[in-house]
N, C-alpha and C positions, 0 to 999 in steps of 0.2 A: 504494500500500500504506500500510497505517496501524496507528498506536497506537491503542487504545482504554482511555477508562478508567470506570469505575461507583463513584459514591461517594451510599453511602447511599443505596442505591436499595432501593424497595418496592414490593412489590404487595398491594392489598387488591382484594376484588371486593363491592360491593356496602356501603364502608365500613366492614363489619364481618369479613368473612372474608380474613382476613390469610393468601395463601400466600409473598411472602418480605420479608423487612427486611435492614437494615444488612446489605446489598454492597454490599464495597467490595474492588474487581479493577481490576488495572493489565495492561492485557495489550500486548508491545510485537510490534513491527510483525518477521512472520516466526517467529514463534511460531506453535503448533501448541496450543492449550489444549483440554481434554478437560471438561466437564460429566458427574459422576456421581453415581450416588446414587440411594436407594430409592424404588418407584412412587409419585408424589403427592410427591416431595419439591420442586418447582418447575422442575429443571431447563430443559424446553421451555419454560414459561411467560418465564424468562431470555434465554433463546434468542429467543424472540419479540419481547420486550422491546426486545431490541438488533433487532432486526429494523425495527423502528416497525407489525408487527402486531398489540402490544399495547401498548397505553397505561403509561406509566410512575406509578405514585401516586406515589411520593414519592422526592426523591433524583434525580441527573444522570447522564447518561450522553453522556460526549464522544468525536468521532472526529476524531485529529487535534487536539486544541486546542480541536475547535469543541462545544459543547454541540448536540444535537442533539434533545433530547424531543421536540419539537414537529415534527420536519422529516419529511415525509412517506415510506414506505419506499424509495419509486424515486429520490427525492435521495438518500440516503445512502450511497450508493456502494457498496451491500450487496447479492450474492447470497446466495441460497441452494438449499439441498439436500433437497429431504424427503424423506420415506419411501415414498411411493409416487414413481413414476417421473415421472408427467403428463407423459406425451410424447404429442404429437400423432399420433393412429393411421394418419391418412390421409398423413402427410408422411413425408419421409423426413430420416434421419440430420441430411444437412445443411441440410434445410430447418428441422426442430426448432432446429439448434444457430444457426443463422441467424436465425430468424425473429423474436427483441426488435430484434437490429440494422436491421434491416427498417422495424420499427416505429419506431427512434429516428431513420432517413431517411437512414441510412449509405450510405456509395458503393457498387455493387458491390466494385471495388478492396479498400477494406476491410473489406468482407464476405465474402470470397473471402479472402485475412491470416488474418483470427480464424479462422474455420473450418478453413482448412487447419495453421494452428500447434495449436488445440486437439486437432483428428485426430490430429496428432505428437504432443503429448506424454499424448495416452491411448491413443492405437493401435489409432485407429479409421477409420483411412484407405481398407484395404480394405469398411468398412460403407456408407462415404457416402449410396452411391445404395438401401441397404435400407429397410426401413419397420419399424418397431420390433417389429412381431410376428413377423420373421423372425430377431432377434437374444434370447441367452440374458439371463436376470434381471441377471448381473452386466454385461454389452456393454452393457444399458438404463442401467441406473445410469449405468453412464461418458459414453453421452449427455447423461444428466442433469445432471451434472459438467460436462460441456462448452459444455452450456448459459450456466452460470455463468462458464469461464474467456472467454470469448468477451464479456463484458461489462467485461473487466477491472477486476474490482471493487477497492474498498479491503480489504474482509473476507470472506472464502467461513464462511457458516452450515451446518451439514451437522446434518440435524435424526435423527439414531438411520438411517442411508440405508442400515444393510446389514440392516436386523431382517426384511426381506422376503426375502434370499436364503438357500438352504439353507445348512447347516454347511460343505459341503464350498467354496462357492459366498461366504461370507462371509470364509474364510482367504481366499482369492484375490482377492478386490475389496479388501481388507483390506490385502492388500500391493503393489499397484496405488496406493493412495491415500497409502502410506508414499513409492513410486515418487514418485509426483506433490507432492508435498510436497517433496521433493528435488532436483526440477527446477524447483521453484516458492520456493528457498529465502526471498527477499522476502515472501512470499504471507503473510498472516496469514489462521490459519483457529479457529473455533470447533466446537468438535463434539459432540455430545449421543448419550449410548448406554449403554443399562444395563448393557452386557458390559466387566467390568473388561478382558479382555483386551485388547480393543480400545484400551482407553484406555492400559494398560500398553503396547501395544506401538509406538504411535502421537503420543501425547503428551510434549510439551516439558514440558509442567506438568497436574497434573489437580488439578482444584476438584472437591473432594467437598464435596456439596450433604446438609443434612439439618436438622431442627429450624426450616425456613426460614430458616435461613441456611446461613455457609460453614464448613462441621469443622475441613477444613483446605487450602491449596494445596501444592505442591510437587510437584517430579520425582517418576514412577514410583515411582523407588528410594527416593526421602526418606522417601515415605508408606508404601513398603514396608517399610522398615529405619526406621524411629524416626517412628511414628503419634506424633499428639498427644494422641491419646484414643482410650478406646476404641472409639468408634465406627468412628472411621478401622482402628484396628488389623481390626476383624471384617468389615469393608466389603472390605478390601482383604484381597486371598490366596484361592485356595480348596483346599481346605476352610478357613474360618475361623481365625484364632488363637484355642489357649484360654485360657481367664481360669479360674486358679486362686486358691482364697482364702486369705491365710495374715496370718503379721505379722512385721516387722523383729523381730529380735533382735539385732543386730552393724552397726553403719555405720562407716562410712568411706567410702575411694575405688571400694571394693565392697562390696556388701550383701547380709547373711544373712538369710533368707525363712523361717520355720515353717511350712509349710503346716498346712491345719486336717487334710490326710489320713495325714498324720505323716512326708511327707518335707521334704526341705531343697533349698532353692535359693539358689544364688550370684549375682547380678545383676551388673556390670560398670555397673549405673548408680548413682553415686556419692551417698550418703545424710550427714543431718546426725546429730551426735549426737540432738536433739531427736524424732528419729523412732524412737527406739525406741520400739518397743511400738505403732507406726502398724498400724493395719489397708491394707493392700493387695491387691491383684488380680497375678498374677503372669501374663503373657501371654508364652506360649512357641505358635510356629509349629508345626503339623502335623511339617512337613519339616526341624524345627530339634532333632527330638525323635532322641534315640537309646539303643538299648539298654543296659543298665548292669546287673554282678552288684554293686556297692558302694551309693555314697550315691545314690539317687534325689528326684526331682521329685516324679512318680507313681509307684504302682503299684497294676495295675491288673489285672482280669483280661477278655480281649478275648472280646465278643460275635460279630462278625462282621470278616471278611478282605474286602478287594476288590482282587485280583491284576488291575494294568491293565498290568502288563508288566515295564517298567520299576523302576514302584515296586510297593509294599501299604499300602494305606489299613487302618490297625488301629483299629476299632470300639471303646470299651471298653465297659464295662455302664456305665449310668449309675449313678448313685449319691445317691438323692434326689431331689430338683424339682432338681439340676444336670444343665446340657446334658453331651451325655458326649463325652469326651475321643478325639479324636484323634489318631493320631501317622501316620507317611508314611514307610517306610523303604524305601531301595531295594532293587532285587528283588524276590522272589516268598516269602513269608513266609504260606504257606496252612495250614503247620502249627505255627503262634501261636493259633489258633483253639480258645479254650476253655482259654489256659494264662490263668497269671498272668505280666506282664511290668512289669518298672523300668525307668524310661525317665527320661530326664536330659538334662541342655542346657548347649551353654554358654554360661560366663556374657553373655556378648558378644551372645547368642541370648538372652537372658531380661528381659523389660519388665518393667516395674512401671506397676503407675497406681493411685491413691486420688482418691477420686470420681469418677473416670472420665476423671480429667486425666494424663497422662503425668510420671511422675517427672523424669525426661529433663528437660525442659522448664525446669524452674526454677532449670538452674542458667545 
């Protein structure tokens, strides 16, 4: 198992089409890192990268200490995971999960090890002797997996491997893989997927990928609770965080907001004198939002309800070329539709960012 680290790494194709620059990721050994971020932002291409399936332009990437650019993918001690399955149709279970050891000239003895530990710890012991057309989309996948632990690598690559099984079919391979991660506490893994979930529920740390470079890293929670920018903030959650426009009036160790819709918000992120009169972006969470007959954030009057049970997603009209506001309240709220409603947050619950950078941040 190993550290890995990228410093100043870039990808250009053709000298002139730059899709990433200045990464620079320290990932340590037994971590669980997540790769996110919108289509075309490099993510696979990263992925590949550390793989030695794509050429590195510029910048290093070491495994272990050792620089590796140049070392070909079967030295570096790297499997990986794609998206489709590529198991061999005519073989079975464990002749797929066996068959690089085969190639590398392994004994039986320990060909017959790998195989049977990897069966254990994905729970494919009663498949062995099937043939992959007789196992469901996610059984395949864990083959696929298997494939990989069975080489015991330094880093398992897992390139987006659940985007082929259905919804019901990706929870469940989804938490299989959290399983195996858990039993695999050493095990360093990389993983690429455009479903925040996944990443939220799966990840030690997620690197949001975007602009060709990195937003930001950090735990789930960190990017969930205190993004660095906005991009992070609207990448991460869904529905979206909104961004309301308004301006300091009051700083301190909390900070008084005018919005330009004529309510008032209180922030808990602590302001200089100098910023009064600062133009900002006030970002409050869908599900951070709650009703209020007094001082309000918004208010607003709601286009459309969507009762998903639990909660109600409250539509609001939009209001100019602004995206329209959002709020998440729990329970069934079917009969908001077409009022007017104030909704409010607390302060603790309310970001700030000017140019798109997190207030937070600079102290």
């Amino acid at each position: 198992m190993a550290d890995l680290r990228l410093t100043d790494v870039a990808k250009t194709y053709g000298g002139t089409v730059e899709v990433l620059k200045d990464i620079n990721l320290d990932i340590k050994q037994g971590e669980l890192i997540v790769f996110v971020g919108p289509s075309g932002c490099g993510k696979s291409t990263l992925l590949r990268m550390i793989a030695g399936l794509e050429k590195i332009t510029d910048g290093t990437l070491e495994i272990d200490g050792q620089k590796v650019n140049d070392v070909p993918p079967a030295q570096r001690g790297i499997a990986m995971v794609f998206q489709s399955y590529a198991l061999y149709p005519h073989m079975t279970v464990k002749d797929n999960m066996s068959f690089a050891l085969k190639l590398a000239k392994k004994s039986n003895e320990e060909i017959e090890e790998a195989v049977n530990n990897a069966a254990r710890i994905l729970q494919l012991e009663p498949y062995l002797d099937r043939l992959p057309k007789a196992l469901s989309g996610g059984q395949r996948q864990r083959v696929a997996i298997g494939r990989s632990i069975v080489r015991d690598p330094k880093v398992y690559l897992f390139d987006e491997p659940l985007s082929n099984l259905d919804a019901a079919l990706r929870v469940a391979t989804r938490i299989e893989i959290a399983q195996l991660k858990e039993s695999m506490p050493e095990s360093t893994m990389i993983y690429v997927t455009h479903d925040q979930v996944e990443a939220m529920t799966l990840a030690s740390r997620i690197v949001v990928l975007a602009n060709k470079g990195i937003a930001q890293v950090g735990s789930p929670l960190e990017l969930y609770q205190r993004p660095e920018n906005e991009f992070v903030a609207q990448f991460i959650g869904s529905p979206s965080m909104n961004l309301l426009p308004g301006e300091i009036v009051e700083t301190g160790d909390h900070t008084t907001i005018r919005l330009e819709g004529g309510g008032t918000a209180i922030s808990a992120v602590p302001s200089q004198t100098s910023d009064r009169g600062l133009k900002v972006n006030v970002g409050v969470r869908p599900e951070d939002f709650v009703e209020t007959d007094g001082d309000y954030i918004y208010n607003g009057t709601v286009g459309i309800t969507e009762a998903l049970g639990e909660v109600t997603l409250l539509y609001f009209e939009p209001e100019g070329d602004r995206d329209a506001i959002i709020g998440k309240l729990p329970g069934i709220h079917a009969d908001l539709r077409g009022q007017k409603v104030r909704m409010t947050a607390a302060p603790e619950k309310v970001h700030l960012f000017s140019n798109g950078q997190s207030l937070l941040y600079r102290h």
